[in-house]
Backbone as a ProteinNet text record, in pm:
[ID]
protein_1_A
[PRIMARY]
XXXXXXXXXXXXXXXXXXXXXXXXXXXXXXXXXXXXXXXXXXXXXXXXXXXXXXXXXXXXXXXXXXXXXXXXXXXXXXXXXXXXXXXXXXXXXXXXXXXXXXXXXXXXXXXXXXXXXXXXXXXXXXXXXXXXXXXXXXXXXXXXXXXXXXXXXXXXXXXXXXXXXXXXXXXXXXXXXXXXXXXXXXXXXXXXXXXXXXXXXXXXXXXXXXXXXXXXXXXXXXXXXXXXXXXXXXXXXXXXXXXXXXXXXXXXXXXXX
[TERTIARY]
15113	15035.9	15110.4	15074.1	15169	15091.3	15118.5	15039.5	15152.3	15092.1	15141.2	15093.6	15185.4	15132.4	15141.3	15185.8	15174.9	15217.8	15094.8	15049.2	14953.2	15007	14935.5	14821.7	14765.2	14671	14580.5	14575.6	14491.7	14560.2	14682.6	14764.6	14738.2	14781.8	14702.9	14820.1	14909.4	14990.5	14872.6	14792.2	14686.9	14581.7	14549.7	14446.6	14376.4	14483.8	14458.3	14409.6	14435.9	14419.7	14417	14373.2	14307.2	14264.8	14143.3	14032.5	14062.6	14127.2	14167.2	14289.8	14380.3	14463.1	14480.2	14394.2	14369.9	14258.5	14158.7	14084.7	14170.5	14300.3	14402.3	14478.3	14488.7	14603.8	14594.7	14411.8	14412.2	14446.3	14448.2	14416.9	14587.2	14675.7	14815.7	14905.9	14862.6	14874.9	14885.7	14868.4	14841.8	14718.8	14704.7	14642.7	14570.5	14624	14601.6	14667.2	14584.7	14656.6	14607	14721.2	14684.5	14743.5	14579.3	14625.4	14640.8	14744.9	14807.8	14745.9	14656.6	14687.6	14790.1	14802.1	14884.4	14850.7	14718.6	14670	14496.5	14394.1	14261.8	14229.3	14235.9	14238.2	14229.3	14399	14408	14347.2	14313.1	14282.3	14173.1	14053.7	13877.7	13941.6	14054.2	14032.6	14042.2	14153.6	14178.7	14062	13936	13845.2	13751.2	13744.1	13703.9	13720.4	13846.7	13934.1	13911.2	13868.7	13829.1	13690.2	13618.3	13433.3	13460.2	13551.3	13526.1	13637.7	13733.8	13785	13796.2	13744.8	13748.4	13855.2	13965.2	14081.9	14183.3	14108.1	14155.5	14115.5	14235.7	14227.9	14258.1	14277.8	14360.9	14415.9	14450.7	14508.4	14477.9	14464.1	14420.8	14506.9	14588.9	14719.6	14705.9	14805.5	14877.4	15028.5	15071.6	15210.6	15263.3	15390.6	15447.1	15460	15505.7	15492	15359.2	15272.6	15126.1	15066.9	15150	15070.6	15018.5	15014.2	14946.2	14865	14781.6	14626.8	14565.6	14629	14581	14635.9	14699.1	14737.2	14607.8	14616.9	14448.2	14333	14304.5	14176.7	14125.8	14234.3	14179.9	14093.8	14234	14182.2	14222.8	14112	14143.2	14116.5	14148.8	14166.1	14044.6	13930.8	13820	13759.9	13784.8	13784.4	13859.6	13994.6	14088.2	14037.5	13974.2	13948	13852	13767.6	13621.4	13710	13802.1	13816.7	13909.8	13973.5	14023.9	13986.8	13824.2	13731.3	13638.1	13676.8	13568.2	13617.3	13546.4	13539.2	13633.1	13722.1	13828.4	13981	13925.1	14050.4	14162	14235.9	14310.6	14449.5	14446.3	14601.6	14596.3	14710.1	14668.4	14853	14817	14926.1	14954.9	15017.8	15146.7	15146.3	15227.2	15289	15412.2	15482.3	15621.9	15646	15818.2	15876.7	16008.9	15978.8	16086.7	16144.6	16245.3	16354.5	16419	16394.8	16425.8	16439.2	16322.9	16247.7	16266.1	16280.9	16250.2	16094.7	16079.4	15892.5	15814.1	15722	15712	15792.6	15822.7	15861.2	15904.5	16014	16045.2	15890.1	15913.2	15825.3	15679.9	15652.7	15468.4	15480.3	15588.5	15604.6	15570.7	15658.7	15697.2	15528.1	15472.1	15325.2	15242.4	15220.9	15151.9	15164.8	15302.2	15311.1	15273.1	15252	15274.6	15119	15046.2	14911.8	14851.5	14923.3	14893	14892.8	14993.9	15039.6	14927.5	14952.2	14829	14699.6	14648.8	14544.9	14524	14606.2	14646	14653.1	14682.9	14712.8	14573.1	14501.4	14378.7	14266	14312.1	14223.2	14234.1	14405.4	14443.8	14483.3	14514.7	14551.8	14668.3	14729.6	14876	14914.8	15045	15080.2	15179.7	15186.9	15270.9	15385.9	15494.7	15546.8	15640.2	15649.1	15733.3	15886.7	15950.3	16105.2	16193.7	16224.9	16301.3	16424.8	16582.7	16655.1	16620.6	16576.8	16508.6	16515	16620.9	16623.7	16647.5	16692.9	16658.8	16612.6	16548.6	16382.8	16263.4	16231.4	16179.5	16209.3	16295.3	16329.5	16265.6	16348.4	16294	16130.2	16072.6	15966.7	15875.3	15894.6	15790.7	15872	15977.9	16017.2	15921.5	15890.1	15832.1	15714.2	15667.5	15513.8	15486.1	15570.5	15532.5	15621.5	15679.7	15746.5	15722.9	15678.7	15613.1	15456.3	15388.4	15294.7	15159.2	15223.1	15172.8	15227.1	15140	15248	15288.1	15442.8	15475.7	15533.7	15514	15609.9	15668.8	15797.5	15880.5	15906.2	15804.2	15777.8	15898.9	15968.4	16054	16174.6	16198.5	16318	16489.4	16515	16604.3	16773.2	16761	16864.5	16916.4	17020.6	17129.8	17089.1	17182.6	17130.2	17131.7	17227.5	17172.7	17042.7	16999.3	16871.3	16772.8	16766.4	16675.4	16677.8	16799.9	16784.3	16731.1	16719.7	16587	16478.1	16433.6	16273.9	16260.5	16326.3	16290.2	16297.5	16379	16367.5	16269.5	16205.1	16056.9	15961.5	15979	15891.5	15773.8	15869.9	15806.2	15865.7	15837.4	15816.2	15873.6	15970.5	16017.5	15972.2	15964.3	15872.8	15991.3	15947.5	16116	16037.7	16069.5	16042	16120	16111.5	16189.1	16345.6	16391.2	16504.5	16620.1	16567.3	16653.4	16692	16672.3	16726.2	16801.7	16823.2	16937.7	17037.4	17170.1	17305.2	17338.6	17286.8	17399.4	17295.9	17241.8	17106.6	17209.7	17311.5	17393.4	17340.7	17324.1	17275	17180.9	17042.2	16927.7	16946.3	17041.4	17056.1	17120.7	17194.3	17232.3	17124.6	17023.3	16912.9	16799.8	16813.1	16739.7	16797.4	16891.5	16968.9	16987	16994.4	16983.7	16886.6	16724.9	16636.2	16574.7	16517.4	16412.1	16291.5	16296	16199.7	16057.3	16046	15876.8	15902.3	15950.5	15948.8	15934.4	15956.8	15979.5	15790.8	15799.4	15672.9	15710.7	15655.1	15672.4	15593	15616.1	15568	15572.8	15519	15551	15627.8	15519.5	15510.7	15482.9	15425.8	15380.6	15284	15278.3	15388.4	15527.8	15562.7	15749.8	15816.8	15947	16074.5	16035.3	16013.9	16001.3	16155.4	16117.8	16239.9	16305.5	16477.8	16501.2	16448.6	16447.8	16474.9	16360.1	16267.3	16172.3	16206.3	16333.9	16383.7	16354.3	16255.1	16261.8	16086.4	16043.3	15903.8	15827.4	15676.1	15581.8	15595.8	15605.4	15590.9	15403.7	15392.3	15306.8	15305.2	15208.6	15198.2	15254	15282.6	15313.7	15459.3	15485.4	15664.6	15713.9	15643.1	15727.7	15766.1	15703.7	15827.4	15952.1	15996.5	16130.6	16200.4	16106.2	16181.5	16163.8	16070.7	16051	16192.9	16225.3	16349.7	16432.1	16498.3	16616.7	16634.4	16502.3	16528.1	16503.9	16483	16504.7	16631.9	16731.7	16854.1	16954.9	16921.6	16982.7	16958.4	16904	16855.7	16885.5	16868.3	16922.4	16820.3	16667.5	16570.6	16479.7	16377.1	16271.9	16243.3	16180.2	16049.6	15940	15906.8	15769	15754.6	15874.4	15887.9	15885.5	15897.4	15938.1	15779.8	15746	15589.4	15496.2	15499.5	15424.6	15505.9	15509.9	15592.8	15570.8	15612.1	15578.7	15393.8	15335.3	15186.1	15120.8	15173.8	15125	15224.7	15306.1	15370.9	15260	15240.8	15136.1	14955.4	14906.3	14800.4	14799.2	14856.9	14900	14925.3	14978.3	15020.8	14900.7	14808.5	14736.2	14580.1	14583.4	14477.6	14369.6	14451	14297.3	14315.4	14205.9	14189.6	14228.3
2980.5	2975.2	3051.1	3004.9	3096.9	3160.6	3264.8	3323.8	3279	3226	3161.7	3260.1	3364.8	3481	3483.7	3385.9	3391.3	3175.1	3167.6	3017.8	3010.9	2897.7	2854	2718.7	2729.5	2626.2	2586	2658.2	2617.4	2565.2	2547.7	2489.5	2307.3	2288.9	2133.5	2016.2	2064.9	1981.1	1894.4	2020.4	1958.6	1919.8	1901.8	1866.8	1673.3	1637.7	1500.6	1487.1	1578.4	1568.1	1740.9	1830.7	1990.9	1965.5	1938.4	1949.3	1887.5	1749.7	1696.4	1773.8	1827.7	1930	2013.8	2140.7	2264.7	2223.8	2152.8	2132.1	2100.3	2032.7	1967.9	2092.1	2201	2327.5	2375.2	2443.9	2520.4	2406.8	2275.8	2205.1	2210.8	2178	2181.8	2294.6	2412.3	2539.6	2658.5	2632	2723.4	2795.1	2941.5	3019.4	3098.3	3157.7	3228.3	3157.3	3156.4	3157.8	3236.8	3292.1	3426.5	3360	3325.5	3229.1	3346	3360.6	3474	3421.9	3491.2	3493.1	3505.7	3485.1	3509.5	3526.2	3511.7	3498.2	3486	3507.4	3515	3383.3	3261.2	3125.3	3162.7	3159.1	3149.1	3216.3	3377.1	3470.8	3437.7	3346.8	3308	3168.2	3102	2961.6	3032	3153.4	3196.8	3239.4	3334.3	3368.9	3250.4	3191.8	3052.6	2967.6	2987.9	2903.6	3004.2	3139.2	3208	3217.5	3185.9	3146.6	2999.7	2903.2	2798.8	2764.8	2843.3	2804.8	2969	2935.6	3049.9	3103.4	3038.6	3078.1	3183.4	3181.1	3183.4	3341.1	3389.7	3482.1	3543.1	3579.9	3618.7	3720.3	3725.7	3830.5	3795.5	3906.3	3930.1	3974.3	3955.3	3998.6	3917.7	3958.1	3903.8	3882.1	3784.9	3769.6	3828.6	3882.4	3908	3845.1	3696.3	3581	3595.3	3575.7	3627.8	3711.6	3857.5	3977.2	3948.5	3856.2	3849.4	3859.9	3829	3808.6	3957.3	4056.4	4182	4198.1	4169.6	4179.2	4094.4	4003.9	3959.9	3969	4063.6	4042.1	3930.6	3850.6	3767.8	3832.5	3891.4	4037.3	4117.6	4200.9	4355.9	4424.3	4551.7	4640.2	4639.3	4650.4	4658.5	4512.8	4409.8	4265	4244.4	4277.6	4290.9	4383.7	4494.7	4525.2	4502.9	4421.9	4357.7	4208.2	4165.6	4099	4109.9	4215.3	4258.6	4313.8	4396.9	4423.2	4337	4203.8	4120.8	4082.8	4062.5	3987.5	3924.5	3956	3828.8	3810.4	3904.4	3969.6	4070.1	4078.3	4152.8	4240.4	4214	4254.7	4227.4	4286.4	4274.3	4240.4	4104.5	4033.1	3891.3	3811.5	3862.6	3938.8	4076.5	4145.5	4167.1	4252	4284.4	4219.9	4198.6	4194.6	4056.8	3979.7	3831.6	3870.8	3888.4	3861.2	3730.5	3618.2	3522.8	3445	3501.7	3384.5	3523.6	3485.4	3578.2	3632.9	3597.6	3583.7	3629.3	3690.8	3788.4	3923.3	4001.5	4092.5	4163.5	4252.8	4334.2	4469	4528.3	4623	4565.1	4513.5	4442.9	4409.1	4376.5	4315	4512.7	4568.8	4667.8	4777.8	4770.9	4799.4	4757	4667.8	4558.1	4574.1	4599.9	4662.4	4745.6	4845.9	4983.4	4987.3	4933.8	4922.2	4929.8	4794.1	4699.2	4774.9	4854.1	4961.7	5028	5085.6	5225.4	5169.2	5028.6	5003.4	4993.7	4917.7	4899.8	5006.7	5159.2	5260.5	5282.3	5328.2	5358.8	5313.9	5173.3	5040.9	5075.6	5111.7	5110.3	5006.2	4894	4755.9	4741.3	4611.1	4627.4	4529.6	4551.9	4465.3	4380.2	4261.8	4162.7	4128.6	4174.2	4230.1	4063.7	4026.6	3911	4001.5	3946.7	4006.3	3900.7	3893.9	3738	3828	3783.8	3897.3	4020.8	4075.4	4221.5	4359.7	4372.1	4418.5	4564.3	4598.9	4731.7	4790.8	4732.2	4806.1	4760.4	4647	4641.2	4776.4	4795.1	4925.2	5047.8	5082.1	5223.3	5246.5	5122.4	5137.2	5179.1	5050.9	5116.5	5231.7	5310.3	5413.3	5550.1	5524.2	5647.1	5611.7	5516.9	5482.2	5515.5	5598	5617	5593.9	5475.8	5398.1	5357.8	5463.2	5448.6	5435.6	5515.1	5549.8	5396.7	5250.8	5159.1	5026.5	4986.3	4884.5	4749.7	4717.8	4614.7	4494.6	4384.2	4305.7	4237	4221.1	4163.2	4022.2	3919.5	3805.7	3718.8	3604.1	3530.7	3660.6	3735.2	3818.7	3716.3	3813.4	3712.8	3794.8	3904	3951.3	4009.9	4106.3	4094.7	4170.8	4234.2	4322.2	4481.6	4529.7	4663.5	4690	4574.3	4587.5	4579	4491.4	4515.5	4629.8	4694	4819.7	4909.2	4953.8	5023.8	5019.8	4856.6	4830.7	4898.2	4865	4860.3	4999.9	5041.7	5207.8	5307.3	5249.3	5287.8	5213	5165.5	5075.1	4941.9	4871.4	4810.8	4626.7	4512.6	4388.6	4284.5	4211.5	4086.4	3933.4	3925.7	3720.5	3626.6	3571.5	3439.9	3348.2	3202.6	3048.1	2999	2861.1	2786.8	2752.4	2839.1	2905.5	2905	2999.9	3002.2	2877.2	2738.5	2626.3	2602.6	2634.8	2615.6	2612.4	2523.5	2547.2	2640.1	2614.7	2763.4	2905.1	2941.9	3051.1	3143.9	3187.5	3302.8	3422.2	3490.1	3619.2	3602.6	3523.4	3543.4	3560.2	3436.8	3444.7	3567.7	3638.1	3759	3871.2	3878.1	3961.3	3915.8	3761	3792.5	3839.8	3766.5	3846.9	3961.2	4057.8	4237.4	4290.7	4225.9	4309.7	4299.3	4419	4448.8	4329.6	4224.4	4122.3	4163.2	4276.7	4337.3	4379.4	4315.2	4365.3	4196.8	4129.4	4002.5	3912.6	3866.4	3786.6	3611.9	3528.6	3386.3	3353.8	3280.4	3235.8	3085.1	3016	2927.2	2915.1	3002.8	2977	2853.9	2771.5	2599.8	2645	2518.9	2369.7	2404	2504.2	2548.8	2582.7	2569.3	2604.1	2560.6	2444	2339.5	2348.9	2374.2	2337.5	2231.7	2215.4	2129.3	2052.5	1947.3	1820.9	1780.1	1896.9	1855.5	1917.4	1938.1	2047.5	1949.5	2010.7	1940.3	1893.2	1862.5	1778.4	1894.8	1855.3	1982.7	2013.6	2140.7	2228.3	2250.6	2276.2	2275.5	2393.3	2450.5	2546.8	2462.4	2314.2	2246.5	2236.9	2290.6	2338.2	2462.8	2499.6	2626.1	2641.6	2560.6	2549.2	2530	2462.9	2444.7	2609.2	2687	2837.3	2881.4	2856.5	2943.2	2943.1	2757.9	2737.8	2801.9	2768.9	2848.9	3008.2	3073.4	3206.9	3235	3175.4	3174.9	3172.3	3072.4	3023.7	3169.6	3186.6	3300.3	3453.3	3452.7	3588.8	3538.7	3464.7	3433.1	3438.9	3430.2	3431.8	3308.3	3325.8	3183.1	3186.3	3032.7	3030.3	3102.4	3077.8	3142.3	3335.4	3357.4	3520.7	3541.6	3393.1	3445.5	3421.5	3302.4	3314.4	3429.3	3483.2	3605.9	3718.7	3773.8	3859.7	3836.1	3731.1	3750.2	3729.8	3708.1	3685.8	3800	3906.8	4017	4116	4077.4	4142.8	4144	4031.6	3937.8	4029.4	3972.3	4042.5	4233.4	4317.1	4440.7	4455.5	4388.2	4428.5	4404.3	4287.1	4290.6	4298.2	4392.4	4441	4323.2	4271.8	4152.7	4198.7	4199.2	4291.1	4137
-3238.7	-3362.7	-3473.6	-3632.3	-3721	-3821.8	-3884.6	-3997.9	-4118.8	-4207.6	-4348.5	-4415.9	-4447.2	-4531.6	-4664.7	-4753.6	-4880.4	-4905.6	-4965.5	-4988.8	-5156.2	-5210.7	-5336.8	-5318.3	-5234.9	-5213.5	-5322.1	-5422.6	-5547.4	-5607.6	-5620.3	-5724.1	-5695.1	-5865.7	-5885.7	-5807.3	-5722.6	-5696.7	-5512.5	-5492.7	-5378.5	-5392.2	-5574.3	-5569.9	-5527.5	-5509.9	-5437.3	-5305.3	-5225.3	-5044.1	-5009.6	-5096.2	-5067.3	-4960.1	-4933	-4852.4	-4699.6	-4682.9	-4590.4	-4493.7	-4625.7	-4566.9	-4527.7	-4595.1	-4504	-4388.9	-4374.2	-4231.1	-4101.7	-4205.6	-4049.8	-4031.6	-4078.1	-4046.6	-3891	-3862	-3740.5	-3674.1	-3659.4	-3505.4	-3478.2	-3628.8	-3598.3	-3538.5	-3550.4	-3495.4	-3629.4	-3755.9	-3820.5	-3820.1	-3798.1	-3775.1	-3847.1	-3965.1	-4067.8	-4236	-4294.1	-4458.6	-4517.3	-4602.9	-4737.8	-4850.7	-4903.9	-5057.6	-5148.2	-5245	-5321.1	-5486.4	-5575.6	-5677.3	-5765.6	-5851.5	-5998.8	-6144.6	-6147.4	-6298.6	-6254.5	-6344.5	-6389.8	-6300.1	-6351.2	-6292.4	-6119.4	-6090.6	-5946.7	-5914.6	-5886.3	-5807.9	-5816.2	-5916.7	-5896.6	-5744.1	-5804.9	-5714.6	-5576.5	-5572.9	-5408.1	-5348.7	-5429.6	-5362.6	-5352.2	-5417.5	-5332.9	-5235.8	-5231.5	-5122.6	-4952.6	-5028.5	-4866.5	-4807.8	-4931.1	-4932.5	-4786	-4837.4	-4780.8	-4667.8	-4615.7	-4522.6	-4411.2	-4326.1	-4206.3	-4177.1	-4196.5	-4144.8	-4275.3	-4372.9	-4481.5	-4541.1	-4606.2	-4672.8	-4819.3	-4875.2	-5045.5	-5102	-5195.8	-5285.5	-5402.4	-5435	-5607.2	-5716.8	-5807	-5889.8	-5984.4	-6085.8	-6193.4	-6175.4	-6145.9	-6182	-6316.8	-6287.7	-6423.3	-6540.7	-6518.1	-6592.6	-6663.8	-6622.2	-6651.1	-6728.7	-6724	-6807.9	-6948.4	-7011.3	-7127.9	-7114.3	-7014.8	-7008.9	-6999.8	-6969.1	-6974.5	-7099.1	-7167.2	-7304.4	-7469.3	-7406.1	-7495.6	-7398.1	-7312.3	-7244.7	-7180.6	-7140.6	-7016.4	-6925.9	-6845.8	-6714.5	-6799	-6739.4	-6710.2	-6554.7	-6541.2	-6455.5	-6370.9	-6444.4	-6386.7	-6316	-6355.4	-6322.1	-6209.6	-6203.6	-6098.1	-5964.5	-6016.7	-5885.4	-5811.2	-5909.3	-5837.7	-5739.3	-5787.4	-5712.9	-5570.5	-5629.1	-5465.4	-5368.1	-5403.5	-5355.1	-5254.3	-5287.4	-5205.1	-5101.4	-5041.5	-4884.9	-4841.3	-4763.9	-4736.5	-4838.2	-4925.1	-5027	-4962	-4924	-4846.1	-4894.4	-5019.8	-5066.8	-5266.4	-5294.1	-5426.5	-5460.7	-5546.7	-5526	-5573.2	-5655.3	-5611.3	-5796.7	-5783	-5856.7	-5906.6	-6003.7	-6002.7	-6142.1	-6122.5	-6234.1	-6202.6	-6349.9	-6312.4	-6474.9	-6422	-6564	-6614.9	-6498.6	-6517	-6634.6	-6727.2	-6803.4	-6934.1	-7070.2	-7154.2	-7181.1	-7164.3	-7183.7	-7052.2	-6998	-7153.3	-7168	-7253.2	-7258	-7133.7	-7086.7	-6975.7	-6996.2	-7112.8	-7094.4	-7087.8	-7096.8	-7050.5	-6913.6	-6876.6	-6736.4	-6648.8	-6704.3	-6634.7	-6642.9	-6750.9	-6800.6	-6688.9	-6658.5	-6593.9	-6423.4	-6392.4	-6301.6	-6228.1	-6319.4	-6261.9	-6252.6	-6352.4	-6356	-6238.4	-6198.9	-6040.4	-5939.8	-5945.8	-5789.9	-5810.3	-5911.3	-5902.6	-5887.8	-5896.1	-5865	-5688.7	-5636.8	-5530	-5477.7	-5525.2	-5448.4	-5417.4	-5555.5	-5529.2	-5421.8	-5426.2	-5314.5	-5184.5	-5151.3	-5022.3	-4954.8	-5093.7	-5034.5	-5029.6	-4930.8	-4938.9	-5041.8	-5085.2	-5242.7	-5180.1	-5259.8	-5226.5	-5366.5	-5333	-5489.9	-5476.5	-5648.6	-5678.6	-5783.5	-5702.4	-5789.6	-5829.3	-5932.4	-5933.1	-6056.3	-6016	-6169.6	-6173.3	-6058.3	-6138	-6024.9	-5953	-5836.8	-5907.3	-5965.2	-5965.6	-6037	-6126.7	-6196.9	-6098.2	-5995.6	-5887.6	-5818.4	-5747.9	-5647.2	-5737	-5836.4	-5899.7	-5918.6	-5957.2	-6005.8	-5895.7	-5757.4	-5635.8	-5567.7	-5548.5	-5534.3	-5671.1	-5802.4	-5889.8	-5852.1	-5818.6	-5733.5	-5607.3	-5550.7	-5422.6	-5325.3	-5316.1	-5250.9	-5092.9	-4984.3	-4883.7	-4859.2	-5001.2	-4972.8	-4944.4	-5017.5	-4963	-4927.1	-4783.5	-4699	-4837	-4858	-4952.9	-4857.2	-4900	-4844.8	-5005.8	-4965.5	-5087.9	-5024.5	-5151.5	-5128.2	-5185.3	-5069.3	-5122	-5086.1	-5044	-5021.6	-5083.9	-5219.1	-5253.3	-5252.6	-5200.4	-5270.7	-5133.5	-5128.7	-5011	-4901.1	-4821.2	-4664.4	-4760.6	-4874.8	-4911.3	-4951.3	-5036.6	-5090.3	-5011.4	-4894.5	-4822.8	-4746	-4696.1	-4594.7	-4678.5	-4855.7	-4913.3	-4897.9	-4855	-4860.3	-4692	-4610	-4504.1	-4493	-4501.9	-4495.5	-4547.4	-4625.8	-4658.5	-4611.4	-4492	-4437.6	-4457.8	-4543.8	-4565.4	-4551.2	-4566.7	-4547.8	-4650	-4546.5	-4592.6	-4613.2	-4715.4	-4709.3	-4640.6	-4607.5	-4555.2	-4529.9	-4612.1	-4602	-4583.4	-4674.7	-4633.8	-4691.6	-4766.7	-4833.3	-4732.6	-4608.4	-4490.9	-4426.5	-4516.4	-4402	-4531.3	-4649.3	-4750.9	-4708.8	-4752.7	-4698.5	-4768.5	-4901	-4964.7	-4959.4	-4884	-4841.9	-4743.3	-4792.5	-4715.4	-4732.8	-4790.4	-4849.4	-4734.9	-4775.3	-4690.3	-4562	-4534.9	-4355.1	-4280.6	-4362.8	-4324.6	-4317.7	-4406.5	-4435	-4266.7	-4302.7	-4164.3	-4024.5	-3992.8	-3888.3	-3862.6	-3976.1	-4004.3	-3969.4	-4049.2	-4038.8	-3921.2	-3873.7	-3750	-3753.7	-3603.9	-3638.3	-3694.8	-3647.4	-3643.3	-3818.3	-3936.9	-4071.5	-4145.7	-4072.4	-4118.9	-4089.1	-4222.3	-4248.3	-4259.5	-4248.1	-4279.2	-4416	-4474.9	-4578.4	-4602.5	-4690.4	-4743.3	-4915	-4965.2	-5117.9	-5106.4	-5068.4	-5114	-5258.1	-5297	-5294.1	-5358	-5355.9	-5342.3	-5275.1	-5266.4	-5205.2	-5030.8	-4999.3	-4923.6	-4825.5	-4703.7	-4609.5	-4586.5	-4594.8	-4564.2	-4438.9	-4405.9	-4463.6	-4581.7	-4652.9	-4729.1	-4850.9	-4901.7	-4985.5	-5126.6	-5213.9	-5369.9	-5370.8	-5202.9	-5192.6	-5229	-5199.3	-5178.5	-5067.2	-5071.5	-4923.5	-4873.4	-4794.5	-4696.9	-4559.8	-4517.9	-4400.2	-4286.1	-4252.8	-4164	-4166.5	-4253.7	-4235.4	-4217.6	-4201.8	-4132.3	-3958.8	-3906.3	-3783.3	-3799.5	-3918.1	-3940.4	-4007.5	-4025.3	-4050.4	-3930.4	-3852.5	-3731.3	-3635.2	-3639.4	-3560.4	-3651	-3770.2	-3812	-3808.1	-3793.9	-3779.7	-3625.7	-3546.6	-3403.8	-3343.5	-3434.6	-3399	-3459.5	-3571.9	-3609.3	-3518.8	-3452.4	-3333.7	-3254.6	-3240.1	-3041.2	-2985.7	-3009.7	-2952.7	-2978.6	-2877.9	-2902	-3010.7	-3027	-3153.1	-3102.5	-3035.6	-2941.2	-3004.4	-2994.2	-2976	-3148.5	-3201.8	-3371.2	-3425.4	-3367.6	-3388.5	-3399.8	-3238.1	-3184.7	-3278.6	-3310.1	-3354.7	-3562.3	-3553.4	-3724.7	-3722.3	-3662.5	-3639.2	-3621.5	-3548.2	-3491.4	-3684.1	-3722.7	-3867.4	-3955.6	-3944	-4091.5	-4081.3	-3919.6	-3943.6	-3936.8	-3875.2	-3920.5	-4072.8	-4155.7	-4271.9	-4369.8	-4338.8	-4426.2	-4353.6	-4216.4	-4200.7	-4114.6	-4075.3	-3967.9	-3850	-3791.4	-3680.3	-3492.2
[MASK]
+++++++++++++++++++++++++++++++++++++++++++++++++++++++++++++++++++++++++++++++++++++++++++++++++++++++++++++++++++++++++++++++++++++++++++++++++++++++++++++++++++++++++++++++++++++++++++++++++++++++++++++++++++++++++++++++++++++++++++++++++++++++++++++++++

């Protein structure tokens, strides 16, 4: 069975066959989903999405991309934590900082941030941080935040084996999809091979970054056997053991008993 620890199931790319699709997950062997906010919108659709599926869980955040909305009063702080507060809410997320894009601003991004942690600290929830371009105002920032003091997993893990032996060394958690069946995905494949299996999470990010042979389609929780095998092949160990093992990662990190 697998835990899909970070999934966009609200996004409008499922809104044709939602419903038909997550009912078919448990029978296929998916086990767990943690639908991840990003904005006011998603984080209402995710706690919905855990009202109505059993198997199902969420996170509550602002993407960086996003922070405007705490900027004209979309969200605020107090809104945010009512929703990470609820039932079946488990993490506060996804967060951080993307330089990718000019917009919006680095310092609102970095504002917005820090906001987030310290909310998250206060909660006791674990954060699911987004880094895209931005690896070391990412590092510094949850290092002046604490840096151990709450469990992170760094979603989409994009950057090399130094950067991760920081995260990990403060104990904390790697995302890995379907990236790792990329031909040109060197960096990553080295990161997984490095890190301690018991640090490593599965993900999807659906409907993005889709495993080959589905590379460009929508991705789906029904592809990740195809990471399970490539990061099986890269250890020298079963799928079975990559299953059990990122399953037993996933629910520890975000607290299911």
């Amino acid at each position: 069975m697998i835990f899909d620890s970070h999934a966009h199931y609200d996004d409008e790319a499922f809104n044709q066959d939602r419903e038909e699709l997550l009912a078919s997950l448990p029978e296929q062997g998916i086990q767990y989903v943690v639908n991840v906010g990003a904005s006011r919108s998603t984080t209402e659709a995710t706690l919905a999405l855990t009202q109505q599926y059993g198997f199902f869980y969420g996170a509550a955040g602002v993407h960086p991309c996003d922070t405007q909305e705490f900027e004209d009063g979309t969200v605020t702080l107090t809104w945010l934590r009512q929703m990470a507060e609820a039932p079946r809410m488990v993490a506060v997320g996804e967060i951080g900082l993307d330089y990718y894009w000019d917009e919006p601003d680095r310092q609102m991004q970095k504002r917005w941030f820090e906001a987030q942690l310290e909310l998250a600290k206060e909660l006791r929830k674990p954060v699911i941080i987004h880094s895209r371009d931005a690896a070391k105002d990412t590092l510094e920032m949850i290092q002046a935040c604490g840096g151990r003091e709450l469990p992170m997993v760094i979603h989409c893990f994009s950057y090399g084996v130094e950067l991760a032996r920081e995260y990990l060394n403060m104990g904390h958690y790697l995302g890995i999809g379907g990236v790792l069946t990329f031909a040109n995905s060197k960096k990553l494949k080295e990161v997984a091979a490095y890190a301690p299996l018991e640090r490593i999470l599965l993900e999807t990010d659906c409907p993005y970054l889709a495993p080959v042979p589905f590379r460009g389609k929508r991705n789906i929780s029904l592809h990740l056997p195809l990471v399970v095998e490539a990061l099986a092949e890269l250890r020298g160990i079963t799928k079975e053991e990559v299953e059990d093992a990122t399953m037993e990662n996933a629910r520890r990190f975000y607290g299911i008993a």
